[in-house]
VEXDREN-2710 file (C-alpha; in Angstrom, 1 decimal):
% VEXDREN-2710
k/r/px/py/pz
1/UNK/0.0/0.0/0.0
2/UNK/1.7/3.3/-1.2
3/UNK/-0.2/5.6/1.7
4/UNK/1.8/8.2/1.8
5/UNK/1.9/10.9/5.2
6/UNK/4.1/13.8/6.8
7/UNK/5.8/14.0/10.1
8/UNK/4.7/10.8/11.2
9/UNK/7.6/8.2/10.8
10/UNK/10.7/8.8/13.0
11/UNK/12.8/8.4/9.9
12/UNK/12.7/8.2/6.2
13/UNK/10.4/10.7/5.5
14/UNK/11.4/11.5/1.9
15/UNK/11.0/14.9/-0.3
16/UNK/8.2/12.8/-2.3
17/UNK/6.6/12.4/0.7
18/UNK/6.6/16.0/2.4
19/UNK/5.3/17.3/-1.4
20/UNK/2.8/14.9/-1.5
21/UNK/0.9/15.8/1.5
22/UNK/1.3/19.2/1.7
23/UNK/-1.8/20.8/2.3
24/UNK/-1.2/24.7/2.4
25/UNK/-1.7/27.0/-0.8
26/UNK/-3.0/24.4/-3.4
27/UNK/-6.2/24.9/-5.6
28/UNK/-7.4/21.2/-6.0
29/UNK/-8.1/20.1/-10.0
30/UNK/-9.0/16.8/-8.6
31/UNK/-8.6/14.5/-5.6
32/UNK/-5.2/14.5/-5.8
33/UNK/-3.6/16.8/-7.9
34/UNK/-3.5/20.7/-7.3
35/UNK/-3.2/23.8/-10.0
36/UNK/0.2/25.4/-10.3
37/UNK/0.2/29.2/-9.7
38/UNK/1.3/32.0/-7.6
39/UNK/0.1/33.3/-4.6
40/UNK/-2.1/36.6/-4.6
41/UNK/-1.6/39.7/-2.8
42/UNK/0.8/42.6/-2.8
43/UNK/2.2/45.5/-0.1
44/UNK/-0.7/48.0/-0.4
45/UNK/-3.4/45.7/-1.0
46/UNK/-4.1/47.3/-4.3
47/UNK/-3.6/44.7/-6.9
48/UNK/-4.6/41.2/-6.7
49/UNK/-1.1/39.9/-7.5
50/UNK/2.2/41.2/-7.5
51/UNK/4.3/37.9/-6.5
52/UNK/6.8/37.2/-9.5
53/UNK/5.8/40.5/-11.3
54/UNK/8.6/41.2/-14.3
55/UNK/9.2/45.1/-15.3
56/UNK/11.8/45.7/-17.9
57/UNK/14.7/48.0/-17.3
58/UNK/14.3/51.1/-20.2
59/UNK/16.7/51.5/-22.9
60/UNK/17.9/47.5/-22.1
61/UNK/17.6/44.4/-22.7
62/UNK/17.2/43.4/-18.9
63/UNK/14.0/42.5/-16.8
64/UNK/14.0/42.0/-12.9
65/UNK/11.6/39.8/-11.3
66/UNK/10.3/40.9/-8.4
67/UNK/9.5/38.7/-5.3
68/UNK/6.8/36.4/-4.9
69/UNK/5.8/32.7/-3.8
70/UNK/4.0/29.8/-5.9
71/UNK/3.5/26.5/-6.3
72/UNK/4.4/24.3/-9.0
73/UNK/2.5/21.3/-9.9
74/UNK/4.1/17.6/-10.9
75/UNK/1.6/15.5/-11.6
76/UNK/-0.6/12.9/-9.3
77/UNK/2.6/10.9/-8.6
78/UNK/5.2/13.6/-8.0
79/UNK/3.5/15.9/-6.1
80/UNK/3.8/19.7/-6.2
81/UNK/7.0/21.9/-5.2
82/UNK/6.1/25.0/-3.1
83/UNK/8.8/28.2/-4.4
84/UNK/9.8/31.1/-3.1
85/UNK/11.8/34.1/-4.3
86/UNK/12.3/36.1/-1.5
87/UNK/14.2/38.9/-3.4
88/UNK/13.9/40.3/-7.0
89/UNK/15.9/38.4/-9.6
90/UNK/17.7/40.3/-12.7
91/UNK/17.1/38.3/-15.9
92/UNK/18.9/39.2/-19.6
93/UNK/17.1/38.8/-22.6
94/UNK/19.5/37.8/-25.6
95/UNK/19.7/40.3/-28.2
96/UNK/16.9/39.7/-31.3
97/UNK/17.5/38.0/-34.6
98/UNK/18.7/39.9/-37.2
99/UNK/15.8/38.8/-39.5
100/UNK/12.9/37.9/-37.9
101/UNK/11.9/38.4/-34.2
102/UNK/11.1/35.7/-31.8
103/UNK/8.7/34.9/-28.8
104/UNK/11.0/34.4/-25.4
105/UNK/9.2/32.3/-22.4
106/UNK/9.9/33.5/-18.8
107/UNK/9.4/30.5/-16.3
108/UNK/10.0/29.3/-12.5
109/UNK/11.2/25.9/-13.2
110/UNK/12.1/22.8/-11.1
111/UNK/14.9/20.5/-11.6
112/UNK/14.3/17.4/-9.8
113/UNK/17.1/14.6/-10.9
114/UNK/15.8/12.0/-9.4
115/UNK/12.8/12.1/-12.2
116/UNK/14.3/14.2/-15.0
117/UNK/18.0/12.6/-14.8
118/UNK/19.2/16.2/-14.9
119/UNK/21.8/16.1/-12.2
120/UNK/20.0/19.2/-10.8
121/UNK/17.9/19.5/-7.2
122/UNK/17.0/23.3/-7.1
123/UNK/14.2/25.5/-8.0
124/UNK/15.5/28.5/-10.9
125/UNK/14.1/31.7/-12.7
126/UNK/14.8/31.3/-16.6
127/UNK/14.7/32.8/-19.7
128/UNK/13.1/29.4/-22.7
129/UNK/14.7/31.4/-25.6
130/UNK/12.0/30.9/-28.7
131/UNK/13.4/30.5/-32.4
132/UNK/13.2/33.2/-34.6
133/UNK/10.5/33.2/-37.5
134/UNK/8.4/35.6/-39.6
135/UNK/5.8/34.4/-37.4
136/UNK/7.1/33.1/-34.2
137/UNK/5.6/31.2/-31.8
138/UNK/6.5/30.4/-27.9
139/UNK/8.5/27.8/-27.1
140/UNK/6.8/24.9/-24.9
141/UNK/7.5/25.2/-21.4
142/UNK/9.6/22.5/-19.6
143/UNK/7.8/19.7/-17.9
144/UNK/8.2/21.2/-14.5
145/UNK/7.6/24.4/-14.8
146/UNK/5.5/28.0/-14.1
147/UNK/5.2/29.9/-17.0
148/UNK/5.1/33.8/-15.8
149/UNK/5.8/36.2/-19.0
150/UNK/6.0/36.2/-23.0
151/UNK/8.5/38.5/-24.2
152/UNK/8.7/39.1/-28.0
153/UNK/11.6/40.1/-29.2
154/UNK/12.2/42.1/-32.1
155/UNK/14.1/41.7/-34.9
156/UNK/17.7/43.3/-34.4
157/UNK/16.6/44.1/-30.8
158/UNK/19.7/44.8/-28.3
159/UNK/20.9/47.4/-25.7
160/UNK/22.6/49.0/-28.4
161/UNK/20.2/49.9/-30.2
162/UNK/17.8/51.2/-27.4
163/UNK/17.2/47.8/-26.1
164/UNK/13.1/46.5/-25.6
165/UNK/10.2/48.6/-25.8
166/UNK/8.6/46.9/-22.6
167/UNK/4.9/47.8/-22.5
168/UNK/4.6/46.7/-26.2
169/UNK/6.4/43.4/-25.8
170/UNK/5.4/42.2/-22.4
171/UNK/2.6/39.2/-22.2
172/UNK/1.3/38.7/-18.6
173/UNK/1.0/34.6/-17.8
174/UNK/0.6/34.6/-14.5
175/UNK/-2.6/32.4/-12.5
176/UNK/-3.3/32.6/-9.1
177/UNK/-3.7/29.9/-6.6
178/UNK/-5.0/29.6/-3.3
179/UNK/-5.5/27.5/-0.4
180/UNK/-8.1/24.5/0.1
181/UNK/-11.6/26.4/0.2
182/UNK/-10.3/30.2/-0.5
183/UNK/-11.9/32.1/-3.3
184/UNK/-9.9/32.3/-6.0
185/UNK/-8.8/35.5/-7.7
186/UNK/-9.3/35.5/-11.4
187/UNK/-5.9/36.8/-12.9
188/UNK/-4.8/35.3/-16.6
189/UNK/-6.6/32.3/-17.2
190/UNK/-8.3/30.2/-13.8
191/UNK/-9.4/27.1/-16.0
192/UNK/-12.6/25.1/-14.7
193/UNK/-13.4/24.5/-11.2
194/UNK/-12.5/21.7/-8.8
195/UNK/-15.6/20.9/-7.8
196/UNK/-19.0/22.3/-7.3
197/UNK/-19.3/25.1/-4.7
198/UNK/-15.9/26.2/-5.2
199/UNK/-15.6/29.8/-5.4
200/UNK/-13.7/33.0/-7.6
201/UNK/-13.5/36.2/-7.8
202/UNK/-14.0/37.5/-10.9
203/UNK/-13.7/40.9/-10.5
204/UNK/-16.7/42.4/-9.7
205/UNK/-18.8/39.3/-8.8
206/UNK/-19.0/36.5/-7.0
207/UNK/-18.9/33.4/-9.2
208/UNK/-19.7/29.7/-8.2
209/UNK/-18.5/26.6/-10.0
210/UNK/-22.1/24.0/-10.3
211/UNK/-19.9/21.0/-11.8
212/UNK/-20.2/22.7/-16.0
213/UNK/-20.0/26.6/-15.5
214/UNK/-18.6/29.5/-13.6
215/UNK/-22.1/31.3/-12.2
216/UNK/-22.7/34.4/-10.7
217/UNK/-23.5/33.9/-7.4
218/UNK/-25.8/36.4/-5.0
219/UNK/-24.1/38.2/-2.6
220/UNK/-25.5/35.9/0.5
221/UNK/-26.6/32.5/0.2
222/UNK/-30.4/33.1/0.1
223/UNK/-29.9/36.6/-1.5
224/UNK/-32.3/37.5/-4.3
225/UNK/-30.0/38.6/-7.5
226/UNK/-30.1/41.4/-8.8
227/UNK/-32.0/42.2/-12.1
228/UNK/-29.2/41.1/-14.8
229/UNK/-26.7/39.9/-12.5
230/UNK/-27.3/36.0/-12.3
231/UNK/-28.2/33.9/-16.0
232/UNK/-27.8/30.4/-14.8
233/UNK/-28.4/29.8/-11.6
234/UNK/-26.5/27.8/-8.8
235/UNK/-29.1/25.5/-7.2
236/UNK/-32.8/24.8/-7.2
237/UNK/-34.6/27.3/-5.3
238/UNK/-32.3/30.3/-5.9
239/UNK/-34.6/33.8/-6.3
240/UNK/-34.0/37.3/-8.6
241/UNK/-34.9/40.3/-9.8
242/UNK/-36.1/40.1/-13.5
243/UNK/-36.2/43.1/-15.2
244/UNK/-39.3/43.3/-15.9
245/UNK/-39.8/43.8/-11.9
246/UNK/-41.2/40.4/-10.7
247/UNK/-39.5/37.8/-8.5
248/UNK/-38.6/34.9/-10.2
249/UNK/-37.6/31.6/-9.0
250/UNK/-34.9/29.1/-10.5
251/UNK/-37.3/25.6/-10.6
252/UNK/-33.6/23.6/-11.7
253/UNK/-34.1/24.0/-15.4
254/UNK/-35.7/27.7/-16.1
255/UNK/-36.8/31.0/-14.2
256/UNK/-40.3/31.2/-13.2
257/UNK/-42.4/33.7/-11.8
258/UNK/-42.4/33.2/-8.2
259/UNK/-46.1/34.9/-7.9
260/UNK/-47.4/34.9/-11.3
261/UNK/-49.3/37.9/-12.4
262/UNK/-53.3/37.2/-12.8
263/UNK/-54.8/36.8/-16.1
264/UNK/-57.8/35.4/-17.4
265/UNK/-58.1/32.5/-19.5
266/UNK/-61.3/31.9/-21.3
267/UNK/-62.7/28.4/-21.8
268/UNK/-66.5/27.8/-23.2
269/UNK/-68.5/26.1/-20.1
270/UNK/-70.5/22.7/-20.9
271/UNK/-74.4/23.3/-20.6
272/UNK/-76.4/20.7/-19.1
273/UNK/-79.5/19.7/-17.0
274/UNK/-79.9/17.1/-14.5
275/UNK/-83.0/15.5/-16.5
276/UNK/-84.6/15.8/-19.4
277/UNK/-82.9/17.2/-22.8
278/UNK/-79.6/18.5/-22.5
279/UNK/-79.3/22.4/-23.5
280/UNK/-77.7/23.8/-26.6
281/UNK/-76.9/27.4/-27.3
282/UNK/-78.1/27.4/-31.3
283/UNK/-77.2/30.8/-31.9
284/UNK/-76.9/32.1/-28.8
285/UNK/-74.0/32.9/-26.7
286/UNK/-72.2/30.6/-24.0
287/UNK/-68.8/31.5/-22.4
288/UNK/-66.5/31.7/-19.7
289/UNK/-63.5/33.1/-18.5
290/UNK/-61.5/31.9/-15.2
291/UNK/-58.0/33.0/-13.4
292/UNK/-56.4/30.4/-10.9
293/UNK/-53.4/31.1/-8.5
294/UNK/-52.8/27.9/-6.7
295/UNK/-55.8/26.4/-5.8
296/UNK/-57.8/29.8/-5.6
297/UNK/-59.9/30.0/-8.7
298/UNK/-62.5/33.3/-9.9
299/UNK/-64.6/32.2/-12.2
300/UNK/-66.8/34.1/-14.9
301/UNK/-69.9/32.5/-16.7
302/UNK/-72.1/34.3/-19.2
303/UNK/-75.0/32.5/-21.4
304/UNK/-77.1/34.7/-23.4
305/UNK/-80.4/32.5/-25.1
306/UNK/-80.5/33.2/-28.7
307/UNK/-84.1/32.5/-30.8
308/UNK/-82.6/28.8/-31.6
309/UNK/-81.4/27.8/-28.1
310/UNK/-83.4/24.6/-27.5
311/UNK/-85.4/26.0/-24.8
312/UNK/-88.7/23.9/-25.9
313/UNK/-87.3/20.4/-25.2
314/UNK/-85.8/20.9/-22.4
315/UNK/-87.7/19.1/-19.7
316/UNK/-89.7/21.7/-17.0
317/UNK/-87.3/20.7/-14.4
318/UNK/-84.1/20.0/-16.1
319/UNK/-82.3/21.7/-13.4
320/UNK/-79.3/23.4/-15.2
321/UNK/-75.6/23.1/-14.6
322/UNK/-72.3/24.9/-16.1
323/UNK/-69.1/23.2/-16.2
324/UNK/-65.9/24.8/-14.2
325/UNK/-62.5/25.7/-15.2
326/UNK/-61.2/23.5/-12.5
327/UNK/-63.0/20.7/-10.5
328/UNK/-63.0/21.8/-6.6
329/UNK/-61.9/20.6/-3.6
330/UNK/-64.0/17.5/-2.6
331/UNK/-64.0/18.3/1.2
332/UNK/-67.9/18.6/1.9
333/UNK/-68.6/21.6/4.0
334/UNK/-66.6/23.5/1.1
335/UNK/-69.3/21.8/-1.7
336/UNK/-72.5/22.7/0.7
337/UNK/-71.5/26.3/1.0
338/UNK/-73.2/28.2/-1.6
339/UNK/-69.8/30.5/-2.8
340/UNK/-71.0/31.3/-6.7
341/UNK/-73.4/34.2/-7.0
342/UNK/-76.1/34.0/-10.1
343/UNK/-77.6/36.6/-11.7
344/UNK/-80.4/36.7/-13.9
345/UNK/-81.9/39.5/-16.2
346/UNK/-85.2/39.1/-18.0
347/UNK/-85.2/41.3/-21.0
348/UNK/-88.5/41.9/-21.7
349/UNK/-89.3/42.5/-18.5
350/UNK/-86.5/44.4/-17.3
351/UNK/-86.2/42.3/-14.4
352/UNK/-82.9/41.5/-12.5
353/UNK/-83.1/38.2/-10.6
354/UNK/-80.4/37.2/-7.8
355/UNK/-79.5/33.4/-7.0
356/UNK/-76.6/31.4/-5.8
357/UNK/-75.4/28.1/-7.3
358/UNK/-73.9/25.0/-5.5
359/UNK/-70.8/23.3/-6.4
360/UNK/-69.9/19.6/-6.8
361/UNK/-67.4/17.2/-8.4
362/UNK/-69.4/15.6/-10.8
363/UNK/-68.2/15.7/-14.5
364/UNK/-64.7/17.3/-13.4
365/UNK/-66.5/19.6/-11.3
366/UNK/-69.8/21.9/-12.2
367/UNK/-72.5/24.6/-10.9
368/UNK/-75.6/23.4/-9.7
369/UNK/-78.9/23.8/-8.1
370/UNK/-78.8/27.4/-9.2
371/UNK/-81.9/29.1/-7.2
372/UNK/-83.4/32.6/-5.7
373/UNK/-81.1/34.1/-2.9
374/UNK/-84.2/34.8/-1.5
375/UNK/-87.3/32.5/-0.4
376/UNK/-89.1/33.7/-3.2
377/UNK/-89.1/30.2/-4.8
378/UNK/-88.1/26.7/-3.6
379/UNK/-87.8/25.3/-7.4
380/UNK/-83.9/25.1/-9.3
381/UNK/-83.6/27.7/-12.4
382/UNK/-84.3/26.4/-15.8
383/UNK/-86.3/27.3/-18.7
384/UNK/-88.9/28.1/-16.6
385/UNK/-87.4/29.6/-13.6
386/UNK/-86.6/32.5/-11.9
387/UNK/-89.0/33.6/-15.3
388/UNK/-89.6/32.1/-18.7
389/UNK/-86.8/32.6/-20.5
390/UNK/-86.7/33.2/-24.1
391/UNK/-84.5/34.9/-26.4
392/UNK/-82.4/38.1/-25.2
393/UNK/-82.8/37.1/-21.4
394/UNK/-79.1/36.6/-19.5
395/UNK/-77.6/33.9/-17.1
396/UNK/-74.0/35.3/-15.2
397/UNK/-72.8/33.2/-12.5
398/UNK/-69.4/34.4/-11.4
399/UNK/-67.6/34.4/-8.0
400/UNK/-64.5/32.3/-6.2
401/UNK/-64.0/28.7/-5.3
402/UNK/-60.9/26.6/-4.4
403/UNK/-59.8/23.6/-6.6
404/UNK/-58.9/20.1/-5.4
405/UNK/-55.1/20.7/-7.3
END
């Protein structure tokens, strides 16, 4: 078993050994590895790196590397080598081609000679000189190794000849890394996350890694984003601002309003009688409208009898019923409430008539028993109740009820 630890056995502990479990400033990329980089932070506080920061000397071809610490990754069996350069480091850049310029890699490097054969145990700041080309390209870092800067160097470049124009030829490579859990501060190129719920800075958010995607993340855990802050979001349950000013809610796979604004849906009602013919309209008018918020539902019913509604065979006491947007909840005290209000106007008369209507489950749920709101009748409205009806006279039943889902 090749269970490696630190400071445990009295002797033999080996270098392999100490690198291996070193658990201070390493950004995991998986359960055993860790990401090279440097470690953030500067004097003032101002800038979110300054460890291993190269500015070129004006008018020369030399650069000084300015102090810093990192860690440089080896691979799962190797382990990774934790550098320091406690002083800045003067570095000579070798005058340019005298045809075509070249690209010049700046790296922390490790020899290790008990893996690379090099002869070599040290840690070293080096200039990877590049080969000169029309179009050049880097040279590939060594196996072990941090790359920090690009420099391209020009074609006939030296001190002589007023040496490297700095800001032009200067390409930043340095990544941050951090300890076990800390955020991580996005400078150069951070890669993917670790795992989900690891954390980095980007800037000027707060971004979480949810196993595919950097995410914005809310300010506090429970924190409702705001409006154009958060696209994705980073778990089931998470709450913003949209701009259109509602709350929405992230369901797992899409943003949903959290309380949906009201609107009414129409839907045409089902006429019927408990005996005798069934109803139809003919060229009347039958419709409904409804809005439901949970299990709360407002409903709207309009018939209007035309001069071909059926009215003649329907049976005297047919007893009419209107179907519902939504059946209701089957609890019985809730059915034996009369909650609908009816309303009926006799045209010809002029006449308005007020009723109530029951409801009940059968069918999906319906209206029924619609009668006076006062004892002025004990019969159920039909054809021939509140009044006659005949063509131009109006039924509205309309009111709110709650719905078994």
């Amino acid at each position: 078993m090749n269970l490696r630890s630190s400071w445990v056995a009295e002797t033999g502990q080996t270098r392999e050994d100490t690198r291996l479990t070193q658990l201070g400033a390493t950004t995991p990329v998986n359960p055993i590895e860790v990401r090279s980089g440097i470690l953030p932070g500067s004097y003032d506080g101002l800038y979110r790196m300054s460890g291993f920061w190269m500015e070129g000397t004006s008018g020369a071809m030399k650069a000084t590397v300015h102090e810093g610490r990192a860690v440089i990754a080896a691979g799962a069996t190797q382990g990774a080598y934790p550098v320091t350069l406690p002083e800045p480091a003067s570095l000579t850049f070798a005058d340019g081609d005298a045809a075509n310029p070249r690209i010049d890699l700046v790296v922390v490097r490790i020899y290790d000679s008990l893996y690379d054969n090099s002869g070599q145990t040290k840690p070293a700041l080096e200039i990877v000189q590049g080969t000169p080309a029309a179009t050049p390209v880097a040279p590939a870092a060594p196996a072990i190794a941090l790359p920090i800067y690009q420099v391209k160097v020009p074609a006939g470049a030296s001190a002589g000849k007023g040496g490297l124009d700095w800001a032009a030829v200067l390409t930043d490579l340095r990544t941050p890394t951090v300890a076990v859990g800390g955020i991580l501060p996005v400078y150069g190129e951070t890669g993917d996350g670790a795992y989900p719920g690891q954390y980095r800075d980007s800037g000027g958010a707060l971004q979480r890694w949810d196993g595919s995607a950097w995410v914005p993340y809310p300010s506090a855990l429970g924190g409702i984003a705001p409006a154009g802050a958060v696209t994705t979001a980073s778990y089931t349950g998470q709450y913003r601002d949209s701009s259109g000013g509602l709350l929405q809610r992230w369901n797992g796979s899409a943003w949903v309003s959290y309380q949906p604004v009201p609107s009414w849906t129409d839907y045409t009602p089902v006429w019927g009688a408990e005996s005798g013919t069934a109803p139809t309209i003919g060229n009347g008018t039958l419709a409904g409208s409804y809005v439901k918020t949970g299990t709360v539902v407002h409903v709207r019913i309009y018939l209007k009898i035309g001069s071909t509604t059926n009215l003649s065979a329907q049976a005297t006491d047919g007893n009419w019923t209107f179907s519902l947007p939504a059946a209701p909840v089957s609890t019985a005290w809730k059915l034996d409430g009369r909650v609908l209000t009816a309303e009926a106007f006799d045209s010809s008369a002029l006449l308005f008539y007020q009723g109530t209507g029951l409801l009940a489950t059968t069918s999906g749920g319906i209206v029924r028993s619609l009668r006076d709101t006062l004892g002025f009748s004990t019969g159920l409205w039909d054809k021939s109740l509140p009044f006659v009806w005949a063509s131009g006279d109006v039924l509205s039943i309309h009111g709110t009820y709650e719905s078994a889902s």
